[in-house]
Backbone as numpy.savetxt, mean C-alpha at the origin, in Angstrom:
# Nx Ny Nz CAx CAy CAz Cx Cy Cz
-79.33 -24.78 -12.18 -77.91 -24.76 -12.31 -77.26 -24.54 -10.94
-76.26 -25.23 -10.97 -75.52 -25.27 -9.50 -74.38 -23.42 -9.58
-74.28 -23.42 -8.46 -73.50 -22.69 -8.21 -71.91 -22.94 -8.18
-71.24 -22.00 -9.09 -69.71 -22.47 -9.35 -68.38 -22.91 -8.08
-68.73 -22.21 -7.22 -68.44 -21.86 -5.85 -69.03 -21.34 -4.60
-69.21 -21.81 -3.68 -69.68 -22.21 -2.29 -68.87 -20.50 -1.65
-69.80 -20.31 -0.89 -69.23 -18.97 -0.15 -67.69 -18.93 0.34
-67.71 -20.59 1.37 -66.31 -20.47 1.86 -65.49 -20.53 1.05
-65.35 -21.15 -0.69 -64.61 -21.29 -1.28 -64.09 -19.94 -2.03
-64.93 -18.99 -1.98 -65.07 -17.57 -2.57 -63.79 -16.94 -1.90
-64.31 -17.22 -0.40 -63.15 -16.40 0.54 -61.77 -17.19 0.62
-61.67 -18.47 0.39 -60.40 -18.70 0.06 -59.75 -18.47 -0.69
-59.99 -18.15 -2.34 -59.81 -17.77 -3.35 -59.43 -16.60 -3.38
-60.09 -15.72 -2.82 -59.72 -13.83 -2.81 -58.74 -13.63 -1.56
-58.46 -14.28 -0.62 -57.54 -14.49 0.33 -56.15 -15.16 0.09
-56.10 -16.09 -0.97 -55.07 -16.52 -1.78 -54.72 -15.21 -2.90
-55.55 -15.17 -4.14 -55.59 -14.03 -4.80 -54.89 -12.68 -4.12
-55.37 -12.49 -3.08 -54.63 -11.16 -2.44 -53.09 -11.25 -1.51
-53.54 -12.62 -1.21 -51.48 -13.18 -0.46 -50.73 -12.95 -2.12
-51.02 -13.92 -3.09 -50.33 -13.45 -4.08 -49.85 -12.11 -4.73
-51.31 -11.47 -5.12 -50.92 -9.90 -5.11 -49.76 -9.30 -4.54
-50.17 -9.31 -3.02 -49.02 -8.39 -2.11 -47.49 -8.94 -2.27
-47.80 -10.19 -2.19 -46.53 -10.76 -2.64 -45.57 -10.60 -3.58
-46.52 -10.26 -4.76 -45.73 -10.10 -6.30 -45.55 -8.31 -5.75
-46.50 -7.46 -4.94 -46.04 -5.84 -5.07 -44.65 -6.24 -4.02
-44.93 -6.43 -3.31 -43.64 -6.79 -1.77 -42.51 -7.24 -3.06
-41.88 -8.18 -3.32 -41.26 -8.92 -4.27 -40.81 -7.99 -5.24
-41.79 -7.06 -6.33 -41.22 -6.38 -7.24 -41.06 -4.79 -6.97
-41.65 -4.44 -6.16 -41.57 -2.84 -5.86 -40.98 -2.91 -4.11
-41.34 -3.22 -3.17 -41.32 -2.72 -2.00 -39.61 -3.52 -1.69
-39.31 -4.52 -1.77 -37.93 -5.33 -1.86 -36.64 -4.19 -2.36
-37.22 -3.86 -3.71 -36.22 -3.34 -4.97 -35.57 -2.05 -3.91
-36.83 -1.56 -3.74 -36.83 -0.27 -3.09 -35.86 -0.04 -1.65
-36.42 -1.39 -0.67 -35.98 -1.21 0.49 -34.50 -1.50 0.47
-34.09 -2.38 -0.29 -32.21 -2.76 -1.20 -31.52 -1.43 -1.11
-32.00 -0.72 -2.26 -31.70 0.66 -2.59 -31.33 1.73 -1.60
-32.47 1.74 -0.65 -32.54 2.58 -0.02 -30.90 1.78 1.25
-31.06 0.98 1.71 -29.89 0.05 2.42 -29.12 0.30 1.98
-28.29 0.22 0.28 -27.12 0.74 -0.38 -27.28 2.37 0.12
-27.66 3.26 -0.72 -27.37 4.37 -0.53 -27.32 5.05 1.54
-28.13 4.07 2.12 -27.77 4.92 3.75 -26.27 4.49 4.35
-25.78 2.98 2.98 -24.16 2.47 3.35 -23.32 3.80 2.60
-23.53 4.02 2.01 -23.18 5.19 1.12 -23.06 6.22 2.25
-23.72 6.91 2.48 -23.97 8.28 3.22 -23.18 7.68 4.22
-23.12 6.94 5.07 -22.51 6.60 6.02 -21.17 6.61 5.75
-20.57 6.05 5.01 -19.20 5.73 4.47 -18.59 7.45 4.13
-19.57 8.28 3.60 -19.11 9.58 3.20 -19.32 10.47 4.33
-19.80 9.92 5.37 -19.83 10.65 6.81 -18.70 10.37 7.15
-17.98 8.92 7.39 -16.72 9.07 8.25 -15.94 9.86 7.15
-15.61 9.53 5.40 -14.68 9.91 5.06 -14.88 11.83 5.24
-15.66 12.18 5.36 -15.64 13.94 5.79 -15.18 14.20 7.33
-15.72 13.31 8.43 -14.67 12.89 8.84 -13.68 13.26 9.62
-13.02 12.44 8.13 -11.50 11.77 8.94 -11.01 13.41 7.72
-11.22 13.86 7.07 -11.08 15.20 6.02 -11.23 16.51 6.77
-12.12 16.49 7.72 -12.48 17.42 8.44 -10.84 17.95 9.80
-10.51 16.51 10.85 -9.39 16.10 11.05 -8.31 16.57 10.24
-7.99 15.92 9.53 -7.03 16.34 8.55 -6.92 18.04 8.53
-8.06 18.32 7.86 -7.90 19.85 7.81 -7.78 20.55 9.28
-7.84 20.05 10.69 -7.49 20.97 11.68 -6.24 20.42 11.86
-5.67 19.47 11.31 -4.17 19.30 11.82 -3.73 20.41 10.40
-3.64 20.52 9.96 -3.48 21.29 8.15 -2.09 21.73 8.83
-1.74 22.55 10.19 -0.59 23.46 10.02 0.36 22.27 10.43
0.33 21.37 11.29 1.28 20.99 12.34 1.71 19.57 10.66
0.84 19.39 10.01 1.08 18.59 8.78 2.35 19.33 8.24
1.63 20.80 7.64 2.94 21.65 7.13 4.23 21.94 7.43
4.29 21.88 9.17 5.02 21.86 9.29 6.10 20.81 9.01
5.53 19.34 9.64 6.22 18.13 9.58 7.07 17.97 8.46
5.85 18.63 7.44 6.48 18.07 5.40 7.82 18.81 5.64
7.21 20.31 5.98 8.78 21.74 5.12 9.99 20.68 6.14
9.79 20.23 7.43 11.20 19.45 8.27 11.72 18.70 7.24
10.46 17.97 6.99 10.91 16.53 6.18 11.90 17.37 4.59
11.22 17.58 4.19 11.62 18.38 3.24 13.01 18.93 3.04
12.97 20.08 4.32 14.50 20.68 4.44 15.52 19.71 4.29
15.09 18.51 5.58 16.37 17.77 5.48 16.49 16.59 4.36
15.34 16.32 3.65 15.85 15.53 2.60 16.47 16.11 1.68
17.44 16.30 1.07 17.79 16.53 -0.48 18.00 15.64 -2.03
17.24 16.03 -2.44 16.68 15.34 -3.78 18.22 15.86 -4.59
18.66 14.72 -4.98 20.18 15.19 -6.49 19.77 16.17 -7.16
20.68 17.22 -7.37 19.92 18.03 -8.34 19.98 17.36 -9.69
20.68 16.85 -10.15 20.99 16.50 -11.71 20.73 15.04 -11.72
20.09 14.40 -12.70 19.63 12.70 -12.62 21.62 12.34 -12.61
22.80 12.68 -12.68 23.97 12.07 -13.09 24.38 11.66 -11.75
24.05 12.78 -10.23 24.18 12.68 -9.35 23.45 11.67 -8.77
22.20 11.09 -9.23 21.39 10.27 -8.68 21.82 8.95 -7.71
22.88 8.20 -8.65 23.46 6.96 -8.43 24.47 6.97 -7.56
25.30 8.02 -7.47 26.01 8.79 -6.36 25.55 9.10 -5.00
24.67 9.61 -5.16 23.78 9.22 -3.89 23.16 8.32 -3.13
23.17 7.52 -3.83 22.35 6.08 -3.46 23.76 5.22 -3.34
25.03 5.57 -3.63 26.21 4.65 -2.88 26.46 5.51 -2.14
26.31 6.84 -1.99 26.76 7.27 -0.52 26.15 6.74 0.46
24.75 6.89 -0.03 23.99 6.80 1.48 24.03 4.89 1.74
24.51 4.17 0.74 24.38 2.73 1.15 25.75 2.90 1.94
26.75 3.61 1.46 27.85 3.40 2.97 27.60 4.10 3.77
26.91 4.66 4.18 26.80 5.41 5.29 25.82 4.48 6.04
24.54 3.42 5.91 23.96 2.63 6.19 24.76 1.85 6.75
25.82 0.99 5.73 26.36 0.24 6.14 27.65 0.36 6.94
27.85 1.77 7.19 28.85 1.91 8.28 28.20 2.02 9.64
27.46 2.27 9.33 26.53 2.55 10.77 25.76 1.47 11.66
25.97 0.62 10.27 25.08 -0.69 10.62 26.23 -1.94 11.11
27.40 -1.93 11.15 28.58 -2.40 11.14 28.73 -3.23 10.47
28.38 -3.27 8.59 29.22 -4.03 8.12 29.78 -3.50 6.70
30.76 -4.44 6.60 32.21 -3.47 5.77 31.62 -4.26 4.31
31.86 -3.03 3.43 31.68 -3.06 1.73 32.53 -3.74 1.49
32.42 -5.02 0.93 33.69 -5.47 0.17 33.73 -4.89 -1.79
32.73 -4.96 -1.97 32.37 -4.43 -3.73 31.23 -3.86 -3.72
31.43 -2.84 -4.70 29.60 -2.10 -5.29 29.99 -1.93 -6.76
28.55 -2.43 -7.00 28.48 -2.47 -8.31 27.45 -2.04 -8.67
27.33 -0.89 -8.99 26.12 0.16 -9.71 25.83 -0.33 -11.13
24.21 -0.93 -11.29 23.92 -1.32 -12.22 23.46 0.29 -13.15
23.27 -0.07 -14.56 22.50 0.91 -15.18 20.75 1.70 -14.54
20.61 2.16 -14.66 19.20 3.05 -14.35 18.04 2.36 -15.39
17.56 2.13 -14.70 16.45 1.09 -15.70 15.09 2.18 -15.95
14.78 2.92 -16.63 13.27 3.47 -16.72 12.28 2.46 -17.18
11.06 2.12 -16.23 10.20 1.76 -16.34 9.15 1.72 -17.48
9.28 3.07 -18.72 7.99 3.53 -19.21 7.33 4.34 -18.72
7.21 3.97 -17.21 6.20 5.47 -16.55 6.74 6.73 -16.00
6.53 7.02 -14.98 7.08 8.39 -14.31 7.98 8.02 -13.84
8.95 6.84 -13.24 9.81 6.71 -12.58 10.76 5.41 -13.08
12.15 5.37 -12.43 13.23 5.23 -12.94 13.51 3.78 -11.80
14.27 3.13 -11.97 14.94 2.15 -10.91 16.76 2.14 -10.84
17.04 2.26 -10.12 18.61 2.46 -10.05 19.00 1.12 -9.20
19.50 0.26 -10.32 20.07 -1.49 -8.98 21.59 -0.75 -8.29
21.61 -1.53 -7.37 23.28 -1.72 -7.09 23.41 -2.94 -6.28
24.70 -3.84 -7.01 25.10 -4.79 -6.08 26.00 -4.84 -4.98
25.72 -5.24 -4.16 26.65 -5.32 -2.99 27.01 -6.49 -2.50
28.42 -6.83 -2.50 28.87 -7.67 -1.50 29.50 -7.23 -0.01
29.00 -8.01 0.95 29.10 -7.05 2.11 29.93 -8.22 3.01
30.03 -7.55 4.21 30.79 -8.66 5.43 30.53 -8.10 6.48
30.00 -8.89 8.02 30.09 -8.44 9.16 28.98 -9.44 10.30
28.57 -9.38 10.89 27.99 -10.53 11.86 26.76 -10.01 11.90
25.53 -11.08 12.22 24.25 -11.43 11.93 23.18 -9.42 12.36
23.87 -9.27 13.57 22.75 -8.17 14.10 23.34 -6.67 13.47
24.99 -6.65 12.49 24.92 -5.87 11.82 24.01 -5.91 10.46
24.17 -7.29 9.75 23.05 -7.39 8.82 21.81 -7.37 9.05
20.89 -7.35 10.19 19.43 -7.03 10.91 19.36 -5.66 10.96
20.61 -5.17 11.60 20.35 -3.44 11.45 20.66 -2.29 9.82
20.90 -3.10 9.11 21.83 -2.98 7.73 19.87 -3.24 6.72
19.89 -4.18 6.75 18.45 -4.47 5.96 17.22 -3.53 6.90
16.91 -3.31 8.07 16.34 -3.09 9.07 16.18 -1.16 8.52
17.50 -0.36 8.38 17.63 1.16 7.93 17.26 0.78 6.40
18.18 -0.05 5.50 17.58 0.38 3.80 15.93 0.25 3.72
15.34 -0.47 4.29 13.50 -0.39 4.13 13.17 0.49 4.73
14.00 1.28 6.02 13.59 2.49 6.35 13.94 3.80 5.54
14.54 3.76 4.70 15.58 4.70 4.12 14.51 5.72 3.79
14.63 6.69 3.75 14.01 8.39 2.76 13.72 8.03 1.18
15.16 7.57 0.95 15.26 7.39 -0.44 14.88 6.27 -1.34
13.40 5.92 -0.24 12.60 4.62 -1.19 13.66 3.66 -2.11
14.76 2.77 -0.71 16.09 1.92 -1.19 15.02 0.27 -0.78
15.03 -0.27 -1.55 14.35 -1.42 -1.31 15.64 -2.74 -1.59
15.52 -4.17 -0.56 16.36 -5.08 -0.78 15.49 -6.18 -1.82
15.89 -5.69 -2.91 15.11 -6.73 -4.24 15.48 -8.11 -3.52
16.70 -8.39 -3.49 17.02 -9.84 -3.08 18.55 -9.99 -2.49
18.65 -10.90 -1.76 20.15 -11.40 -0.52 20.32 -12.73 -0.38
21.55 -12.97 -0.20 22.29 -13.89 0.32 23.21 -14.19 1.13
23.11 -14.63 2.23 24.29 -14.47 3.40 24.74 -16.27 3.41
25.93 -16.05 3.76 26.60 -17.10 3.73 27.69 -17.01 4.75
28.07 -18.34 5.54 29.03 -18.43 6.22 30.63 -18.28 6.35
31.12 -17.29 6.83 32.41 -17.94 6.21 33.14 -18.92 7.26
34.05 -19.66 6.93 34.59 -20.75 7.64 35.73 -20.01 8.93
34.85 -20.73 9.82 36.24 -20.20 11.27 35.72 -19.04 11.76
34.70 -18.58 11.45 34.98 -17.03 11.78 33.31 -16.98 12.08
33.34 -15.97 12.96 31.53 -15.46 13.26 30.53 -14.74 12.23
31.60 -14.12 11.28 31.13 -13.15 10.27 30.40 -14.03 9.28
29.99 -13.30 8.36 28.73 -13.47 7.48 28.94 -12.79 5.79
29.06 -13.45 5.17 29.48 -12.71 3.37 27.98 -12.75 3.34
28.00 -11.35 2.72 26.50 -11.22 1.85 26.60 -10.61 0.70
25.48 -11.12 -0.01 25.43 -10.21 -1.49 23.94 -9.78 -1.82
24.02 -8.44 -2.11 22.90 -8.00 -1.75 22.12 -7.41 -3.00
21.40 -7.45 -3.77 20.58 -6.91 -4.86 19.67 -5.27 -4.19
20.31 -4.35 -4.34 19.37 -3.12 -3.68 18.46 -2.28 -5.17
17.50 -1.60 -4.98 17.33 -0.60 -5.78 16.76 0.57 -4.97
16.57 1.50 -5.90 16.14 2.67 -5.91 15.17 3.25 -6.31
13.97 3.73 -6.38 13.03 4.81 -7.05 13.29 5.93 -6.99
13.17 6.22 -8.03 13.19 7.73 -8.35 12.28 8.34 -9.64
12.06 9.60 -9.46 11.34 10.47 -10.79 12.34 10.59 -11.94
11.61 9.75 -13.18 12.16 10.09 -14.74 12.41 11.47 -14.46
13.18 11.59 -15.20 13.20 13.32 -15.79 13.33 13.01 -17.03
């Protein structure tokens, strides 16, 4: 009877046999593993800076406190939600006096509550005055304290003249009560 396989063919066989092996351990265990281990050192890393930038934070802690109680003092929150809307046309003329252009109408819409924690207060405005008072006019309400956002505008020409009609859609955020 012959022999099934020849020596050299033996060693090709168990040399294939064992590339496969390692292959399928490499592939199902050593791969899975080395993944894992790559996620979690992105992990640790990511929770190194955020301690951090936490660590920071906590040695500024006083000069923070301080900034807020400034901020704080000088903002004043309405005491009563009735005052709310009152405030938000003061401070739009005071914007827009500062910003040089003249109120022609305001029209305080109703207080819209959202459903959630907070409220929206519209007001319309028609306004008048030349291009770099309306740049400095939109330029303070997105800066405003009192989270005053320009929902939507329209400026228009008037005839003969340098000035500018606008009408302006503003709101407000504020806390439901």
């Amino acid at each position: 009877m012959q022999r099934i396989l020849n020596k050299r063919e033996k060693i090709i066989l168990y040399i294939t046999i064992s590339v496969i092996g390692f292959s399928a351990i490499f592939n199902f265990l050593v791969a899975p593993l080395a993944k894992k281990n790559e996620l979690l050192n992105g992990e640790i890393n990511i929770t190194r800076v955020k301690l951090k930038k936490y660590i920071l934070l906590l040695s500024q802690k006083g000069s923070i406190q301080n900034a807020y109680n400034k901020f704080s003092a000088t903002f004043k929150a309405p005491a009563h939600k009735e005052h709310a809307p009152v405030a938000v046309l003061s401070e739009l003329e005071n914007l827009a006096k500062g910003s040089g252009i003249n109120l022609i109408d305001i029209k305080p819409q109703a207080p819209k509550n959202s459903g959630l924690q907070y409220k929206e207060i519209f007001v319309d405005l028609k306004t008048e005055g030349p291009i770099e008072g309306y740049l400095k006019f939109i330029y303070s309400i997105e800066r405003s304290l009192s989270l005053l956002r320009v929902k939507a505008f329209r400026l228009n020409s008037k005839p003969n003249t340098p000035a500018l009609e606008g009408n302006f859609s503003i709101s407000q955020l504020s806390l439901a009560e």
